[in-house]
SEPA-259839 format. One record per residue (C-alpha): residue number from 0; x, y, z. Coordinates in nm, 3 decimals, always signed. Layout:
BEGIN
NUM;X;Y;Z
...
***
This chain:
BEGIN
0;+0.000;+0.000;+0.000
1;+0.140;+0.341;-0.080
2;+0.222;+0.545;+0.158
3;-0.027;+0.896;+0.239
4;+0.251;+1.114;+0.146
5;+0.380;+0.954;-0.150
6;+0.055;+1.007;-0.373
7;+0.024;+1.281;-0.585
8;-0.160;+1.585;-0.377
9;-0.337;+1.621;-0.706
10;-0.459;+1.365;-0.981
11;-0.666;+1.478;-1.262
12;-0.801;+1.197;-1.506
13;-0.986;+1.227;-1.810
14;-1.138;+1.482;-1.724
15;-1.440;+1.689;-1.911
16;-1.540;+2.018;-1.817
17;-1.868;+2.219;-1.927
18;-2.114;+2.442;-1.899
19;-2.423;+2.280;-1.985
20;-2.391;+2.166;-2.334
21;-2.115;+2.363;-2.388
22;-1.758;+2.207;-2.372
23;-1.515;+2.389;-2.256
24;-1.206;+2.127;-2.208
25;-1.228;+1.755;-2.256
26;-0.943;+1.461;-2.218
27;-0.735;+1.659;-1.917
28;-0.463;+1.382;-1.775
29;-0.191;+1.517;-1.520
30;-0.106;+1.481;-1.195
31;+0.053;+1.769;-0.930
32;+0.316;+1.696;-0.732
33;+0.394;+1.761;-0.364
34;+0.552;+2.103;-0.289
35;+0.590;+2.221;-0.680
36;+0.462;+2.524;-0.816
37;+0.238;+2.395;-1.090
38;+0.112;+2.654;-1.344
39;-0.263;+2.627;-1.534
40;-0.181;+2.826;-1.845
41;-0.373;+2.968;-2.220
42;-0.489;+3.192;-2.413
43;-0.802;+3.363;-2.265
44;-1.114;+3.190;-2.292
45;-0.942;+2.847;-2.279
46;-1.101;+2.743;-1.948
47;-0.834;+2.791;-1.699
48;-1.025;+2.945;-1.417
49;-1.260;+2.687;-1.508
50;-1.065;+2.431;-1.416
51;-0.933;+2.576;-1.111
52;-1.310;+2.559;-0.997
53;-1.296;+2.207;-1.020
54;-0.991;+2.141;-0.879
55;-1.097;+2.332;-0.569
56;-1.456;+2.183;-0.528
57;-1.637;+2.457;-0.666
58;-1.774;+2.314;-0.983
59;-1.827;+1.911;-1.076
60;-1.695;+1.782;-1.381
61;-1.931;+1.639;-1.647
62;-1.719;+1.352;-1.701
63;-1.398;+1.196;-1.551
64;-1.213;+1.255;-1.186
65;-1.060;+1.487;-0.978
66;-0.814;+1.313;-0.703
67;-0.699;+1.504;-0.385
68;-0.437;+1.277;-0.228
69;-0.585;+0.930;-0.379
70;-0.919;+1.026;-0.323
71;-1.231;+1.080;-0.560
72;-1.312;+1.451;-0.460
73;-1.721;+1.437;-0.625
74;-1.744;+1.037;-0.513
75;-1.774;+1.165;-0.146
76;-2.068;+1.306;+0.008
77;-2.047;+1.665;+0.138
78;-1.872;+1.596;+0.468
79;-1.598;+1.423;+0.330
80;-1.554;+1.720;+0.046
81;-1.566;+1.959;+0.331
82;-1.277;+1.759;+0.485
83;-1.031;+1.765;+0.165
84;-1.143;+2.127;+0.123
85;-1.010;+2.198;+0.425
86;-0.639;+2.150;+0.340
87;-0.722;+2.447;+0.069
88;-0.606;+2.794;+0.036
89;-0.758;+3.035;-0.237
90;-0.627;+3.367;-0.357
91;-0.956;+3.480;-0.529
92;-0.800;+3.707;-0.856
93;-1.004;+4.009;-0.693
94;-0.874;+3.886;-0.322
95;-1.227;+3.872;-0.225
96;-1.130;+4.125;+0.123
97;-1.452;+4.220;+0.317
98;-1.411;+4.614;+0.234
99;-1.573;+4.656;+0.565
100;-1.303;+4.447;+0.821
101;-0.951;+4.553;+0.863
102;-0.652;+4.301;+0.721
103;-0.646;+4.137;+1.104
104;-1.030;+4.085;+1.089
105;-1.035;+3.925;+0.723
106;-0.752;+3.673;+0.844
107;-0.882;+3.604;+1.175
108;-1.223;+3.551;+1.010
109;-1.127;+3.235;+0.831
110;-0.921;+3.133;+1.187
111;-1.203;+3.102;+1.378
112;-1.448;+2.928;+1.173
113;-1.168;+2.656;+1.155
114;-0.994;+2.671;+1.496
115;-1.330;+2.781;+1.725
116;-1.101;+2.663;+2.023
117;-0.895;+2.958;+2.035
118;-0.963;+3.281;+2.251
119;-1.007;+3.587;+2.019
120;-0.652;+3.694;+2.151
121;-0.497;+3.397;+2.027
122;-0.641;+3.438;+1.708
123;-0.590;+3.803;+1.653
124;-0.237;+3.724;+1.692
125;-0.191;+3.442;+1.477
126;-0.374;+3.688;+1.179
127;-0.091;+3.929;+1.253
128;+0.173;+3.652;+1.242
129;+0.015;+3.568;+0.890
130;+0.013;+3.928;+0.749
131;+0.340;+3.977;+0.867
132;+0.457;+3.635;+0.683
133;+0.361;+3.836;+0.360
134;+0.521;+4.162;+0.466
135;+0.271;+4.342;+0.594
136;+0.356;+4.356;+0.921
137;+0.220;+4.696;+1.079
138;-0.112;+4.715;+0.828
139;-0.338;+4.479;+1.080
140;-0.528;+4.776;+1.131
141;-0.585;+4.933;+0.787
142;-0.902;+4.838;+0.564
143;-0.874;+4.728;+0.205
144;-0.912;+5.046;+0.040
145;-0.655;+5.206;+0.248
146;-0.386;+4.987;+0.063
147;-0.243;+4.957;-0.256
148;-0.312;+4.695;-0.482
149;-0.021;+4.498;-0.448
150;-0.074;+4.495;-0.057
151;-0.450;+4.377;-0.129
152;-0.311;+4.092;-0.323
153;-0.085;+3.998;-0.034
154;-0.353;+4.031;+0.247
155;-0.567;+3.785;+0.029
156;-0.256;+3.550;+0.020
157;-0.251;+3.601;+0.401
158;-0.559;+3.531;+0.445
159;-0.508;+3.169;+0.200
160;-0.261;+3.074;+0.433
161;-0.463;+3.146;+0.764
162;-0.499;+2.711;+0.868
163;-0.162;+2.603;+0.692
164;-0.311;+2.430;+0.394
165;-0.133;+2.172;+0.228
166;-0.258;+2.318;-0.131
167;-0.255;+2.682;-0.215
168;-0.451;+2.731;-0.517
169;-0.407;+3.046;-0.676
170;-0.595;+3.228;-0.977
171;-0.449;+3.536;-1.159
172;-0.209;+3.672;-0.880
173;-0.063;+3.943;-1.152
174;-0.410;+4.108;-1.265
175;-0.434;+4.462;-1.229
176;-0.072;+4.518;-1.093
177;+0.210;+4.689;-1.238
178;+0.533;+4.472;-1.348
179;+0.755;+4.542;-0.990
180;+0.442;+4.439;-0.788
181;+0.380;+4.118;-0.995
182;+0.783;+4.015;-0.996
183;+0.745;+4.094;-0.612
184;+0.435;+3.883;-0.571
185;+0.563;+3.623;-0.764
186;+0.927;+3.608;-0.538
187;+0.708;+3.614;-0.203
188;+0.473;+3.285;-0.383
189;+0.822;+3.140;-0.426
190;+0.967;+3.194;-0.102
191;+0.588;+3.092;+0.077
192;+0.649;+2.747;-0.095
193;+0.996;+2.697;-0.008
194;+0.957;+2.799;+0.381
195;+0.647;+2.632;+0.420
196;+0.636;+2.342;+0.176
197;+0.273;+2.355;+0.028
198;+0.175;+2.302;-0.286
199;+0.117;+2.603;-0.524
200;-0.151;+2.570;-0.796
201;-0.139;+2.853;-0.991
202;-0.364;+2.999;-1.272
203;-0.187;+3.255;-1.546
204;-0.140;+3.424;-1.865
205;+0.140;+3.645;-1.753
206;+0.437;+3.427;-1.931
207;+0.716;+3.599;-1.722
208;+0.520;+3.495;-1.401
209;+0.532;+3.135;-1.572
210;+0.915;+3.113;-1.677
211;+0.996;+3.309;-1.348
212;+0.832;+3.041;-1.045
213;+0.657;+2.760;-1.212
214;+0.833;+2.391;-1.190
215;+0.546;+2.253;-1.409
216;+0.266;+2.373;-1.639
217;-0.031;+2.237;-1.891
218;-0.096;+2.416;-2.170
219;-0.502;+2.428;-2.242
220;-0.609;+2.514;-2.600
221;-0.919;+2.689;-2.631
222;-0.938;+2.580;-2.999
223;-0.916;+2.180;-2.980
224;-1.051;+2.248;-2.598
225;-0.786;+1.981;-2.460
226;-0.465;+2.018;-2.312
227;-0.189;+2.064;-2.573
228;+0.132;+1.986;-2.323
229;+0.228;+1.878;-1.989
230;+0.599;+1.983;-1.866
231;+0.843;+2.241;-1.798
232;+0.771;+2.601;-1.942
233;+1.160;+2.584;-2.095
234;+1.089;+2.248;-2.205
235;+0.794;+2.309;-2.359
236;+0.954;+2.637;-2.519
237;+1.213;+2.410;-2.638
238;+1.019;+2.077;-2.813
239;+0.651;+2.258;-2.803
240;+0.447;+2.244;-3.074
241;+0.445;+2.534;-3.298
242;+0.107;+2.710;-3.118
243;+0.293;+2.615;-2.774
244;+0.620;+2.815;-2.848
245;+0.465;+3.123;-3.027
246;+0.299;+3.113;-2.736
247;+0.596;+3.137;-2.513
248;+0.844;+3.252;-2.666
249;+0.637;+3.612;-2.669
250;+0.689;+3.521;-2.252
251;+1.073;+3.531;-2.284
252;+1.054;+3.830;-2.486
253;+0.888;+3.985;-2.228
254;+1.207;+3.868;-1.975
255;+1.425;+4.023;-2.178
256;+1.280;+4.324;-2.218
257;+1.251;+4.380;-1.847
258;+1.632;+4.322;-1.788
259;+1.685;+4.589;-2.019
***
């Protein structure tokens, strides 16, 4: 029997996705591995959000499986999907903040409906020990639209991390910010993974975000609605298909052009 922590956090098999009658990705095989960074990537409309919904429980597939460490996530009843779900952390792409609680409040939210044991004390300070793990130590008192986007982005990642989950899942951490704060958001994802050994599941578009952090990605094409390619983004660049590395290779332009 294998051991718990030698399965794959993460096994996807043949799976279809839809909306209604409408088929948005069929035939998706891969599995995620324990403690990579593993990058959902496409051209828009190609159904990567999409399947981030079903990797994280919010939407069932209309054919095929979705594994979280060996077992069927939809086969369960809703207790037992509760129970996987709760080794999940989400950075919504907005970072979903309540507007209305400060950054200690929205982390110490998620705290106590998990860890009701704790005195509010306790938890207050394990929300600051969480923003400050992101670098915003000091801001536990400031409201969303007292910070900059960046910060916002960070708080939401704070807030994903609140009960140490195994899997991070994260969808479009680069929208809306400016180059410095997206290279800066990607080094702090890199350096959250390293220091606390989670899993990162990430969805993207930005390509130097992809050839910057990601150990793995799948290429979805919104065309043949199936995944084109399973591997590392240099990889990939390098033995692609031709639609995979015009793809890319506009990504390493991109690099380049920000050394400059």
């Amino acid at each position: 029997m294998s051991r718990p922590d030698s399965i794959a956090p993460i096994i996807v098999r043949d799976l279809s996705m839809a909306y209604g009658s409408r088929l948005i990705q069929q035939g998706l095989n891969f599995e995620i591995q324990r403690g990579e960074i593993f990058v959902i990537m496409g051209g828009s409309g190609c159904g990567k959000s999409t399947l981030l919904r079903h990797l994280i429980g919010l939407q069932a597939p209309a054919k095929g499986q979705v594994l979280i460490q060996g077992q069927d996530f939809w086969a369960g009843d809703e207790a037992s999907r509760r129970l996987l779900q709760r080794r999940f952390g989400v950075l919504f792409q907005s970072g979903a903040l309540w507007s209305s609680m400060t950054l200690n409040e929205n982390v110490s939210l998620i705290i106590e409906q998990h860890c009701p044991e704790l005195k509010p004390a306790e938890i207050a300070e394990l929300a600051a020990f969480k923003l400050a793990l992101v670098g915003l130590r000091g801001f536990d008192d400031y409201y969303p639209s007292e910070i900059s986007g960046g910060m916002k982005k960070r708080a939401g990642l704070a807030r994903a991390l609140a009960v140490d989950p195994q899997i991070l899942f994260i969808d479009e951490p680069s929208a809306g910010l400016d180059p410095i704060s997206s290279k800066n958001l990607d080094e702090l994802i890199l350096a959250l993974r390293d220091s606390l050994g989670a899993t990162v599941v990430m969805v993207t578009h930005e390509l130097p975000s992809i050839f910057g952090i990601a150990d793995r990605a799948v290429f979805l094409d919104a065309k043949t609605k199936t995944q084109l390619a399973l591997g590392a983004p240099r990889e990939l660049l390098a033995h692609g298909g031709p639609q995979l590395r015009e793809f890319l290779s506009r990504g390493e332009t991109e690099m380049e052009a920000s050394k400059a």
